[in-house]
Every structure is written in C-alpha cells, then in structure tokens.
C-alpha positions in Angstrom: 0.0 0.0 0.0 3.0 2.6 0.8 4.2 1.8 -2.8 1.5 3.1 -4.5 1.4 6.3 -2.2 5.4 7.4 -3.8 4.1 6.3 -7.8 2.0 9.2 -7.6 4.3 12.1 -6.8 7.2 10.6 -8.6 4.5 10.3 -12.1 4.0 13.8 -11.6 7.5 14.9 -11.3 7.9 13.2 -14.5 5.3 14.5 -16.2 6.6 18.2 -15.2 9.4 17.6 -16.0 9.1 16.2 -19.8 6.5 19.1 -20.0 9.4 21.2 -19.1 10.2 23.7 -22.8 14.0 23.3 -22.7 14.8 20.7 -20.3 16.3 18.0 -23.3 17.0 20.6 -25.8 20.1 20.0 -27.5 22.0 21.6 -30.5 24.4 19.8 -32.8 28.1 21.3 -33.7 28.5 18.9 -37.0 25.4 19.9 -38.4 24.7 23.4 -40.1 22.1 25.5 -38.3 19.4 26.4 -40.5 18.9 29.5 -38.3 21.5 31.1 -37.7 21.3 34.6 -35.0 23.0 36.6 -37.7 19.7 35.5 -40.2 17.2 37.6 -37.2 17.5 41.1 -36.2 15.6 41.7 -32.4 13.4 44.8 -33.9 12.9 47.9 -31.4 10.2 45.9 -29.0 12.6 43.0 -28.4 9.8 41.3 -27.8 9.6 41.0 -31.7 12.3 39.2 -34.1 12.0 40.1 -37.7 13.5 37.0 -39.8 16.0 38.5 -42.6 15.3 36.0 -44.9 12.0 36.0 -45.1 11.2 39.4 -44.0 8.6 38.2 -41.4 8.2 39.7 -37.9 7.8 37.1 -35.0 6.6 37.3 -31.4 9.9 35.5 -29.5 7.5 33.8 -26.9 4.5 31.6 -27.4 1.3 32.9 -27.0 0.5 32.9 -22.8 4.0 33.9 -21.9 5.5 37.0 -21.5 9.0 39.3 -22.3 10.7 39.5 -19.6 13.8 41.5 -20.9 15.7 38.2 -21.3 13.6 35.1 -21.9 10.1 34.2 -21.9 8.3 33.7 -18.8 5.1 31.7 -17.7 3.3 28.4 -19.2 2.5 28.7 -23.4 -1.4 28.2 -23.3 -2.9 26.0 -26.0 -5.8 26.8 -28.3 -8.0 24.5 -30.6 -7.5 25.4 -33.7 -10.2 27.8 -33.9 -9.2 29.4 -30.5 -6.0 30.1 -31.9 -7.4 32.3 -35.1 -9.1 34.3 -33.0 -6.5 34.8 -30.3 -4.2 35.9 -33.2 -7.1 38.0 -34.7 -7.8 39.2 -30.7 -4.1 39.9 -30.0 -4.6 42.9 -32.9 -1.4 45.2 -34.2 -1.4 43.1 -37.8 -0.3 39.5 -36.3 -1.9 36.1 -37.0 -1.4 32.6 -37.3 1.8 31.6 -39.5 0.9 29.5 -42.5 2.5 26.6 -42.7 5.6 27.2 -44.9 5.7 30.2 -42.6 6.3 28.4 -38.9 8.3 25.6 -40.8 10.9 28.8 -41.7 11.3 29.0 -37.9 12.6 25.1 -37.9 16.2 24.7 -37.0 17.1 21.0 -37.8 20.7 21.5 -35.7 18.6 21.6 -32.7 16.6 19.0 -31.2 13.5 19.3 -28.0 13.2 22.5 -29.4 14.1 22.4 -33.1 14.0 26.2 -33.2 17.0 29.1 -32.2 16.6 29.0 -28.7 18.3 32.0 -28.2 16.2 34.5 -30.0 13.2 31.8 -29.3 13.7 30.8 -25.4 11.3 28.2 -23.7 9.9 27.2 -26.7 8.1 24.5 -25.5 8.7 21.3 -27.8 5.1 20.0 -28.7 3.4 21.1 -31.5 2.1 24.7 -32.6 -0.8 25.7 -35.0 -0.7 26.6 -38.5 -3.5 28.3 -40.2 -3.4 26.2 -43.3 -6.1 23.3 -43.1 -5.7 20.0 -44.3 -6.7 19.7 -48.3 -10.0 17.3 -48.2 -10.0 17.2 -44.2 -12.2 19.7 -43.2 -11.9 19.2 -39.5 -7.9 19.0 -39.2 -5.1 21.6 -39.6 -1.4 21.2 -40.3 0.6 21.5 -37.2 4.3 22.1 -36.7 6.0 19.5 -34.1 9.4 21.1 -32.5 10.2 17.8 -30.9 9.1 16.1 -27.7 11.1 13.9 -25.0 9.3 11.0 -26.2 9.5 11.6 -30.3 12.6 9.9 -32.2 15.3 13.2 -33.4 14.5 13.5 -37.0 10.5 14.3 -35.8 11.7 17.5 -35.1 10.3 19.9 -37.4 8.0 17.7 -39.1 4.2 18.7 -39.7 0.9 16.7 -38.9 -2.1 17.0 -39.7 -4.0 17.7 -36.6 -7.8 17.6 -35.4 -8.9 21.3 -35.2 -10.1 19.6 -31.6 -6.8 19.5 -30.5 -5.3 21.9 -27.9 -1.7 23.1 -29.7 0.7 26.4 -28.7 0.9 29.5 -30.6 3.1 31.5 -31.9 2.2 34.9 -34.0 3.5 36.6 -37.1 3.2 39.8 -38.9 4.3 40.7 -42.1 7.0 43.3 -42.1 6.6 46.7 -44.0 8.8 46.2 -46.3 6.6 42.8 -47.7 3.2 44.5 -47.4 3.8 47.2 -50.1 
C-alpha cells in the first residue's frame, strides 16, 4: 500500500518535467544551423524578431508567456485550432497565425526538443504549434508544426501533422514586415 502512495508524486514529477520547454533541448556542432542569430534582427520591442530571410516579424515567446527583458516567462497556453485564429485576430497590431511554410521557416534541424534558435526563441516549448493552413479534403484537421518532444525519435523534429482542429496546440504569431506589405 505505501508503494502506490510514492508512484503518484514521482509520475507527476515526470510529467513536469518532460512538459518542461528546454529541459532536453540540445544543438548539434556537425550539423549546419538552418537558423543562424545573424539570419534575425531583435526589432525595437525585443519582444519581436524580424526573420532576414523571409522578412517576417515574430513574437519571440508563445502565445501565454511573457517578455521579460531576457527570456520568456510563464506556461504557453494552447488553443484548438479555432481558438487560436481568434487569439491571433484578438491579440490585434497586424499578427496572425503563420501559415504553414511560414512556422516551418522558424525550424532549425541542428537543434533537437526545441528544433528552433533557442536563443532568440527561449522556452519554446517542444510540442506542437498551430498553422493556419487546413488539411486539403479534411475539413476538420489543420497542419501542425511539431518542434520535438522527449518522447519523439530526433528526425520528428520539425515535421508537420495534420492535426484535429479539436486539439489543444501552442501558438506563436507573425506579422508581415513593411517592407513585404507594399
């Protein structure tokens, strides 16, 4: 009976702690970053990245956390699909919810549990994140981005899924830089 009492506390720790954003993340020197810090510029809110290459504008933490000055703080929140259009539609000041060639740009196969720059992205958290493009033919799922998970082999990082719109995934926001909306 005293056994079962410990399998509780210990399943939780677990859980925390594989729920944890950067617990297992881990970069690679022999492979090639595909994003690199010189390929972002932090814009004049450094709560913003804009993304040289593509000339898109990101919100460094997930939707539910917050700028602290030098990482993001507080637990991502997670939206069903819908919930997550209208958060980015709420949230105002020309962002929404990345396409998904858009949040696969963000994708840095160096890294593993986050695949994603760390640095200019911190606490990432590794599960998946909404896209706003829906599956072709599947009118109740969505592609997904998955940045890696304790549990998910190292070459899942990065990869897309077609998700239920049911599903509760993260968020993170764009907006299209001036320079691309003219």
């Amino acid at each position: 009976m005293n056994k079962c009492r410990h399998v509780y506390p210990i399943a939780t720790l677990m859980i925390g702690l594989l729920n944890s954003p950067s617990l297992f993340a881990a970069c690679f020197a022999n492979i090639i970053s595909d994003t690199p810090n010189s390929r972002y510029q932090i814009q004049a809110n450094p709560q913003e990245v804009k993304d040289l290459k593509t000339g898109l504008i990101w919100q460094r933490c997930s939707l539910g956390q917050t700028w602290n000055g030098l990482t993001c703080e507080g637990e991502a929140l997670t939206y069903t699909w819908q919930e997550a259009l209208k958060a980015a539609s709420e949230f105002g000041r020309g962002y929404q919810l990345p396409n998904i060639k858009e949040l696969r740009s963000l994708v840095n196969k160096a890294c593993i549990n986050p695949a994603i720059n760390s640095l200019l992205f911190p606490n990432t958290a590794s599960f998946p994140y909404w896209t706003s493009t829906p599956v072709q033919f599947e009118p109740t799922y969505s592609w997904s981005v998955v940045f890696g998970a304790p549990f998910l082999p190292e070459s899942s990082a990065g990869e897309t899924s077609g998700s239920l719109k049911s599903d509760k995934y993260h968020v993170r926001l764009l907006k299209v830089s001036d320079e691309l909306a003219r």
